[in-house]
C-alpha positions in Angstrom: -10.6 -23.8 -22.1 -14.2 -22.1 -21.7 -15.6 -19.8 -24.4 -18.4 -18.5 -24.9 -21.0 -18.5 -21.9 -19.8 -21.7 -19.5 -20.2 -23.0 -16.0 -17.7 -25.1 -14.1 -17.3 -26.3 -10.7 -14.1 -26.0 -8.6 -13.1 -26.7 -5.0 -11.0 -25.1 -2.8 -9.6 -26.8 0.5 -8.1 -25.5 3.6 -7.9 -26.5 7.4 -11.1 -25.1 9.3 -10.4 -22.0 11.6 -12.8 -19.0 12.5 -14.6 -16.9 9.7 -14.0 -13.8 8.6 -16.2 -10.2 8.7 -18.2 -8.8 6.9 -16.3 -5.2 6.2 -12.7 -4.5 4.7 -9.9 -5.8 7.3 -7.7 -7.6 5.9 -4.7 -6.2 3.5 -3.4 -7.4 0.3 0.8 -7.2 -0.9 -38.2 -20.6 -8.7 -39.7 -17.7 -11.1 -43.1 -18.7 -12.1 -42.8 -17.9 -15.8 -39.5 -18.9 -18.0 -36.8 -16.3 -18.8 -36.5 -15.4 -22.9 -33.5 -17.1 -23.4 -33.9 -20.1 -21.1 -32.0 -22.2 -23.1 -29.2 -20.2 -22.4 -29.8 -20.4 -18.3 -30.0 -24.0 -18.3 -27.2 -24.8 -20.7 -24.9 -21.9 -18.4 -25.8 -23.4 -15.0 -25.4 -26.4 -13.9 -22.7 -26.9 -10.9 -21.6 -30.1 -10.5 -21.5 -30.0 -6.6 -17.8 -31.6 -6.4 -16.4 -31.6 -3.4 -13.0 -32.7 -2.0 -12.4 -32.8 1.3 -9.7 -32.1 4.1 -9.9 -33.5 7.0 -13.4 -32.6 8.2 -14.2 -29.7 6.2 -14.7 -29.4 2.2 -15.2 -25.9 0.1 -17.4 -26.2 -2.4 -16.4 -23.2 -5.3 -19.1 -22.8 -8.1 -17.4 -20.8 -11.1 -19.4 -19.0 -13.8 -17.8 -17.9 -16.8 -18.6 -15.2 -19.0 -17.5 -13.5 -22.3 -17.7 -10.3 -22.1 -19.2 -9.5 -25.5 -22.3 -12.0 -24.7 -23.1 -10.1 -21.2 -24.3 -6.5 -19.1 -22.7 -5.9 -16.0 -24.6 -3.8 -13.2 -25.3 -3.3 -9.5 -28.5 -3.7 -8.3 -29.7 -2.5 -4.8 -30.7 -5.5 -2.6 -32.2 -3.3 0.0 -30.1 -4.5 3.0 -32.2 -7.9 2.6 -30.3 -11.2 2.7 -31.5 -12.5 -0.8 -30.4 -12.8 -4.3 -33.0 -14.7 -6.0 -35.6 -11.7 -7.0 -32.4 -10.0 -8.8 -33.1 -13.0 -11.7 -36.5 -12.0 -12.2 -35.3 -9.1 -14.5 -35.4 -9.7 -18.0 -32.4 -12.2 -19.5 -30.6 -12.1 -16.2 -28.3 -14.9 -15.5 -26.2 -14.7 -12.6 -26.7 -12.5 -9.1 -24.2 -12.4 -6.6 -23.1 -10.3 -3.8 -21.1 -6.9 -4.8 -18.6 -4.7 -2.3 -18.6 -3.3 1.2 -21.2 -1.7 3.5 -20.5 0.0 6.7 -23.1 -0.6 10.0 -25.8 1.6 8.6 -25.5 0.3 4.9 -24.4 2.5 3.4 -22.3 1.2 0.5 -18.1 1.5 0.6 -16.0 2.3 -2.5 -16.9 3.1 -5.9 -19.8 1.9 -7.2 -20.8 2.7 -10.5 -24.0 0.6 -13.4 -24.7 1.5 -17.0 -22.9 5.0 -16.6 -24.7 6.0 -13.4 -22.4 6.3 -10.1 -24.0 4.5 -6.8 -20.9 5.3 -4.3 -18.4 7.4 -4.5 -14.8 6.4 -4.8 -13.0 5.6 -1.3 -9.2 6.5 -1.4 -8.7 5.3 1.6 -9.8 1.5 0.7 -6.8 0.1 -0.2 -7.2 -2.7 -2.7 -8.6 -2.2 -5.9 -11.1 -1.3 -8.4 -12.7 -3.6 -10.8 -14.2 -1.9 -14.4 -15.9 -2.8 -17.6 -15.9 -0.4 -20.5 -17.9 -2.6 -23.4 -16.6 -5.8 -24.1 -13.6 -5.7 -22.0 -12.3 -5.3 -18.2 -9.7 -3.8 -16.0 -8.2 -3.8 -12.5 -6.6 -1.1 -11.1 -5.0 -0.3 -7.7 -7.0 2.2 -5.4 -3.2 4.0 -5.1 -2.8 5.2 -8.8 -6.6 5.0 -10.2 -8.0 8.1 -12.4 -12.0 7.6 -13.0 -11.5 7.0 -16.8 -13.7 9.7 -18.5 -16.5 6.7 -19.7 -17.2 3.8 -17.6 -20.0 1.3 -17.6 -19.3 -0.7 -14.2 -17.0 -0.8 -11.6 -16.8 -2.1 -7.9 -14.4 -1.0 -6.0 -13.5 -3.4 -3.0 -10.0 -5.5 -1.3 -7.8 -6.9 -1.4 -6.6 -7.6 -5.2 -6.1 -11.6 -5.0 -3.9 -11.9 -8.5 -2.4 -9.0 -10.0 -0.7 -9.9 -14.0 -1.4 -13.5 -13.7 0.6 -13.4 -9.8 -0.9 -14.1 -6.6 -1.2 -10.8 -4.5 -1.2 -11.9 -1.5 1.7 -12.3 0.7 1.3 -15.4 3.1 -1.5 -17.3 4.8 -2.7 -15.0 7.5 -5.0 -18.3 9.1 -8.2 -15.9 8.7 -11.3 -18.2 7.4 -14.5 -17.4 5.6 -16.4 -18.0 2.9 -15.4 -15.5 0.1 -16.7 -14.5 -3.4 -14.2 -13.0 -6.1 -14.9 -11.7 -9.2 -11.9 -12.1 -12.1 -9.7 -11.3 -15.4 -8.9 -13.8 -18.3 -8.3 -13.7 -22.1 -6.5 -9.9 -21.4 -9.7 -9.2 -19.9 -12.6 -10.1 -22.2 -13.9 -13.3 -20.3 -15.2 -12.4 -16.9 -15.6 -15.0 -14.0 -17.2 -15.6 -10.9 -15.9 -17.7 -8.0 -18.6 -18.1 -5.4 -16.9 -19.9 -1.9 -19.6 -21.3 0.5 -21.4 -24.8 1.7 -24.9 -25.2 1.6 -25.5 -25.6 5.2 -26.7 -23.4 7.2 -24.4 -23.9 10.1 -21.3 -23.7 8.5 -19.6 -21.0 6.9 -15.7 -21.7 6.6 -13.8 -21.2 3.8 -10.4 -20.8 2.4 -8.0 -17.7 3.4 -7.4 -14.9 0.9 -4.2 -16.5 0.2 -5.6 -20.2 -0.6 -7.9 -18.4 -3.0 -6.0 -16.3 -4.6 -3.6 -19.1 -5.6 -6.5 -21.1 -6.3 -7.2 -18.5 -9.2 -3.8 -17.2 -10.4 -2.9 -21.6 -11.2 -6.5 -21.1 -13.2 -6.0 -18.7 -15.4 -7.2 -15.5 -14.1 -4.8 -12.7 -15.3 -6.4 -10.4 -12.6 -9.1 -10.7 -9.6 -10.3 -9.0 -7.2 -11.8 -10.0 -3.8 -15.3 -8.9 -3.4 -17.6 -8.7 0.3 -17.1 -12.1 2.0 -18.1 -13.9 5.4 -22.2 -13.8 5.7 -22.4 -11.7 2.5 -21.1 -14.7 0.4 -24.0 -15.5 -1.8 -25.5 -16.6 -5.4 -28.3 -16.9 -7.4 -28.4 -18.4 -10.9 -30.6 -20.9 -13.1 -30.4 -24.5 -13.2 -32.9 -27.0 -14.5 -35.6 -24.4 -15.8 -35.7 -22.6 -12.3 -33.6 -20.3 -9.9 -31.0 -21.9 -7.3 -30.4 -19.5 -4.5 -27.4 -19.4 -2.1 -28.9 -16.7 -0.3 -26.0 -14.6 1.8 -26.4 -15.4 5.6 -26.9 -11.6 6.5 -28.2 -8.6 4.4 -26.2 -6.9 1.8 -26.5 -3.6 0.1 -25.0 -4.3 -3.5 -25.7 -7.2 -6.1 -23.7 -7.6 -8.6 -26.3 -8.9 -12.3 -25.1 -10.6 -15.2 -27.4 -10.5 -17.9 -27.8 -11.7 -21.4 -26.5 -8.8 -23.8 -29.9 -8.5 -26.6 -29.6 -11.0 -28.8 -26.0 -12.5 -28.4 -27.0 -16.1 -26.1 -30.3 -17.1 -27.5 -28.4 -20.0 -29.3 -27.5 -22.7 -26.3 -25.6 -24.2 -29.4 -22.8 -22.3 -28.8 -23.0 -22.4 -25.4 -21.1 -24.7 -22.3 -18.5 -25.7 -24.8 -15.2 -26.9 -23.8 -11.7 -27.6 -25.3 
């Protein structure tokens, strides 16, 4: 099991078919200078780059693990640019990847709120879910029932809710492909994770369904997850080997969710990576 700060590789395959959108359709049931704790970016990223494949077609999934005590969680504006990669240039950040919705003139969908400070308003009309931290532990809760709690230091809200108390959420295989990011719950909601879907070439951009995921995560572990943007927003940028790797998402985005380094909690890469 992962504690701590750790980074593991997983893959994910399904049949090809066509890619999925951008927006909410779909229903649920290098730096120049080294980083101050660079010993804790190298010894959290290193994806192995496994791939199994079916048929044709293999989906690469890169998982990052966090604790929830070691790590800040915010949103960052990426300025409707298609890059991830200056988000790591701020001070102990660790992992950037794309956040929620956007409509045509990007302007962000769903709650959105970073240290505190609201971004976006919440959307009751975005079914699915939002996703909160309040200190060293997370929740998800359904867009149908949710009540702003009176202190909150992140949340994204976004759909569909993939696994809901350990379950799959989703109700069958609708055939819809695309490469997909997902953000979600173990350890009754003190380790965070990050599932980041997508191939490294630049013509192709399949990925699992909703469904395939979800169950993907639910037989990990996660306790809850959410789905995050997908399609051309599906994107990552994190350390590896003393310098940034960037996934950069194939079309612009208006949210980045950071992970950063809480202030002296990872300078030790002793304790970090470690598996049982």
């Amino acid at each position: 099991m992962l504690r701590n700060l750790s980074l593991a590789t997983f893959l994910i395959a399904c049949p090809a078919c066509t890619c999925g959108g951008t927006h909410p359709a779909e229903a649920e049931v290098p730096r120049a200078s080294e980083p101050p704790v660079e010993a804790a970016h190298d010894a959290a990223s290193h994806p192995a780059q496994n791939v199994v494949r079916a048929g044709v077609e293999a989906y690469p999934v890169r998982h990052f693990s966090y604790a929830l005590a070691d790590v800040n969680v915010s949103i960052e504006d990426a300025g409707m640019r298609p890059s991830l990669a200056p988000m790591l240039e701020r001070p102990d950040a660790l992992l950037a990847v794309n956040g929620g919705f956007f409509d045509s003139n990007g302007k962000a969908l769903g709650l959105a709120i970073s240290q505190g400070h609201s971004l976006a308003p919440f959307a009751p009309r975005l079914s699915g879910g939002v996703f909160g931290i309040e200190g060293e532990r997370g929740w998800l809760s359904e867009t149908e029932s949710f009540v702003a709690p009176s202190k909150v230091d992140f949340a994204v809200q976004c759909r569909p809710r993939l696994v809901v108390d350990g379950k799959v959420n989703i109700r069958s295989d609708d055939g819809k492909r695309a490469e997909r990011t997902a953000i979600c719950l173990r350890e009754h909601g003190t380790v965070l994770d990050f599932f980041i879907v997508r191939s490294d070439q630049t013509d192709h951009m399949l990925g699992p369904s909703l469904f395939a995921l979800a169950q993907h995560l639910a037989e990990f572990g996660c306790e809850e997850a959410l789905n995050l943007d997908g399609g051309p927003s599906t994107g990552a940028a994190f350390w590896q080997d003393g310098k940034v790797q960037h996934l950069p998402p194939r079309g612009p985005i208006r949210h980045a969710i950071v992970v950063r380094a809480r202030q002296g909690r990872m300078n030790d890469a002793s304790t970090l990576g470690v598996e049982n």
